[in-house]
C-alpha positions in Angstrom: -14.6 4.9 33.5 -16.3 4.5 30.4 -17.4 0.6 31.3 -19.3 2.1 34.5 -20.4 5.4 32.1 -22.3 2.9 30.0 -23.5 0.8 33.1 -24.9 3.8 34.8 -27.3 4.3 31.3 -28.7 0.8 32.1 -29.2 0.2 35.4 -32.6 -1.0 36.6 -33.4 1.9 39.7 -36.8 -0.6 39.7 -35.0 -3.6 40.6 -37.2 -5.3 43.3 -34.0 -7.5 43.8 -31.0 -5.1 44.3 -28.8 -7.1 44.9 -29.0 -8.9 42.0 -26.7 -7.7 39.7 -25.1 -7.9 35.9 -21.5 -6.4 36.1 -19.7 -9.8 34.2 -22.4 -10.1 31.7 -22.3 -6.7 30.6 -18.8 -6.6 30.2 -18.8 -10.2 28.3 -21.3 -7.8 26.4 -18.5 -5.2 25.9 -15.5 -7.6 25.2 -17.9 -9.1 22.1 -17.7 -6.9 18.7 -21.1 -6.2 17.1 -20.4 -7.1 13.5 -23.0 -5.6 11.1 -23.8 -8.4 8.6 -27.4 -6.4 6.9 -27.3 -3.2 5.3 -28.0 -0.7 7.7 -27.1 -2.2 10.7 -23.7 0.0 9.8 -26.0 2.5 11.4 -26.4 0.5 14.5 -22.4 0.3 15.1 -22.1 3.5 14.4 -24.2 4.7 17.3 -22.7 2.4 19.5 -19.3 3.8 18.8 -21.1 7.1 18.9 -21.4 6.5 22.6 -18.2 7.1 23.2 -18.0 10.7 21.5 -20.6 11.3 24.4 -19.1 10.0 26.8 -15.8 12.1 26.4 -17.8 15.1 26.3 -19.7 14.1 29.5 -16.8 13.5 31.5 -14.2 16.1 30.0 -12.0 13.7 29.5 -9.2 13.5 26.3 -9.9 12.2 23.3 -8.2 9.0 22.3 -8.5 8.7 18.9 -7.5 4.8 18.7 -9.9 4.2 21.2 -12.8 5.9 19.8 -12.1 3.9 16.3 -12.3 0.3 17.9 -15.1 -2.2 16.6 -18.6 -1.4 18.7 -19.0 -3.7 21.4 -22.5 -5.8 21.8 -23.0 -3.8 25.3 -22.3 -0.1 23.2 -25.1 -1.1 20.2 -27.3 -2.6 22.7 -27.1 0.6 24.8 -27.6 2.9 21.8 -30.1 1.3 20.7 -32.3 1.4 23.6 -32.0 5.3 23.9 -33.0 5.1 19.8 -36.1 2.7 21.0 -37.0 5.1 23.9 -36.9 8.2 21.2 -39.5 5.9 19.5 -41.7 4.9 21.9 -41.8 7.0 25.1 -40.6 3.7 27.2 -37.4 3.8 29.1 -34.0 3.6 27.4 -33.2 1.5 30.6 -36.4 -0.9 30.3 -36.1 -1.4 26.5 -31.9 -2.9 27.2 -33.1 -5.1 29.6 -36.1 -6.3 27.2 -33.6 -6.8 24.8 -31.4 -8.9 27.4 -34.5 -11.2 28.4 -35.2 -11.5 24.3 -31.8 -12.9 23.9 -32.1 -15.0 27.1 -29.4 -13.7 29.3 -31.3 -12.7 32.0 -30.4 -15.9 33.8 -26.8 -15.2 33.2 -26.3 -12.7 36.7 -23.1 -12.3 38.8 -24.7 -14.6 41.6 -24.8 -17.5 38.8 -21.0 -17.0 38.0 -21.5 -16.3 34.5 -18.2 -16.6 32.2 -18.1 -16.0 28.6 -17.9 -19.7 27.3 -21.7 -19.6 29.3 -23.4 -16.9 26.8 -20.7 -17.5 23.9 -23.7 -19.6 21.9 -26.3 -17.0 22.5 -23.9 -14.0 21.7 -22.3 -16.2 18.6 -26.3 -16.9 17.2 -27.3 -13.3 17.7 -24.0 -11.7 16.3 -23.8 -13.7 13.4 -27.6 -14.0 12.6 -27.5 -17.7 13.5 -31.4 -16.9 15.0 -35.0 -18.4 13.7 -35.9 -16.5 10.9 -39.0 -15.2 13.3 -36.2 -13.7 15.4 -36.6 -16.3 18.0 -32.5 -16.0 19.3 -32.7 -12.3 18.6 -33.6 -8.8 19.7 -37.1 -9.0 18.6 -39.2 -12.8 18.5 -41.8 -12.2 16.0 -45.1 -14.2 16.1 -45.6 -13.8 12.4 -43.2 -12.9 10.7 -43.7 -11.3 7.2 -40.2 -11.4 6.4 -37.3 -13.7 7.3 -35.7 -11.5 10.2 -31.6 -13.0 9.9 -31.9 -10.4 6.7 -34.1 -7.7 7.8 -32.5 -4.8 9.6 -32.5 -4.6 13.0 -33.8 -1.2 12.9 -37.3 -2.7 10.5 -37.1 -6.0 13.5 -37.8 -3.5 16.2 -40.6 -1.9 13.9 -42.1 -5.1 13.2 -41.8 -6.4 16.5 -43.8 -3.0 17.8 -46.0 -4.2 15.5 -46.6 -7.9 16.4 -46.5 -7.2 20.2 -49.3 -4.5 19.4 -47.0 -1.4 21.1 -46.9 0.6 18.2 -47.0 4.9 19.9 
């Protein structure tokens, strides 16, 4: 229930191609922990895991308390983030996840294509462990010009800078 909870916040009601669809890559997105490497990011994982809170009030359903204290997934942080980046900016929780999906160059990666995990487990591995250019090329956020290197920066100041460099600041 929860899997299709967090689905249903993501789901592209724009898709000219509907039948075109996501469900193994978001949950090779939910079976991979977030690990929070930069100060601040804690705050990232946190909301991910926050997610859940929500969801148990949303649905009414019991709280599990072993559940609500695993790791936060890539799919939860990714998810959480994208209703912070909405709160920001006025675009669409919805639009901003699957920017952030197309930035880390999964898009290809659909049910039609037969995605497994070893097929994203580079691109999940470079982004999870900062393995990315230090413009954030591999990332969430591909800077032109970076002022910093972005493998140490938050991810909260990437998605500032990146507002920044792609001249979308509200």
């Amino acid at each position: 229930m929860y899997f299709n909870w967090l689905c249903a916040k993501v789901i592209r009601l724009d898709n000219p191609t509907p039948t075109l669809r996501y469900d193994r890559l978001l949950r090779i997105l939910h079976s991979t922990e977030f690990v929070w490497l930069v100060s601040g990011d804690d705050n990232r994982a946190e909301d991910g895991s926050d997610l859940r809170r929500d969801f148990l009030l949303e649905a009414g359903a019991p709280d599990h308390p072993d559940w609500r204290a695993l790791p936060c997934s890539v799919f939860e942080m990714l998810v959480a983030f994208s209703k912070r980046a909405e709160f920001a900016t006025d675009v669409p929780h919805a639009q901003w996840f699957w920017e952030f999906i197309d930035n880390l160059g999964l898009r290809e990666f659909n049910d039609a294509s037969g995605v497994q995990p070893e097929d994203v487990a580079d691109i999940l591995y470079t982004f999870v462990w900062r393995q990315y250019g230090d413009n954030g090329v591999g990332g969430l956020f591909p800077l032109e010009g970076p002022h910093h290197d972005q493998r140490a920066v938050e991810v909260w100041y990437q998605f500032c800078a990146y507002l920044t460099d792609q001249d979308r600041m509200p």
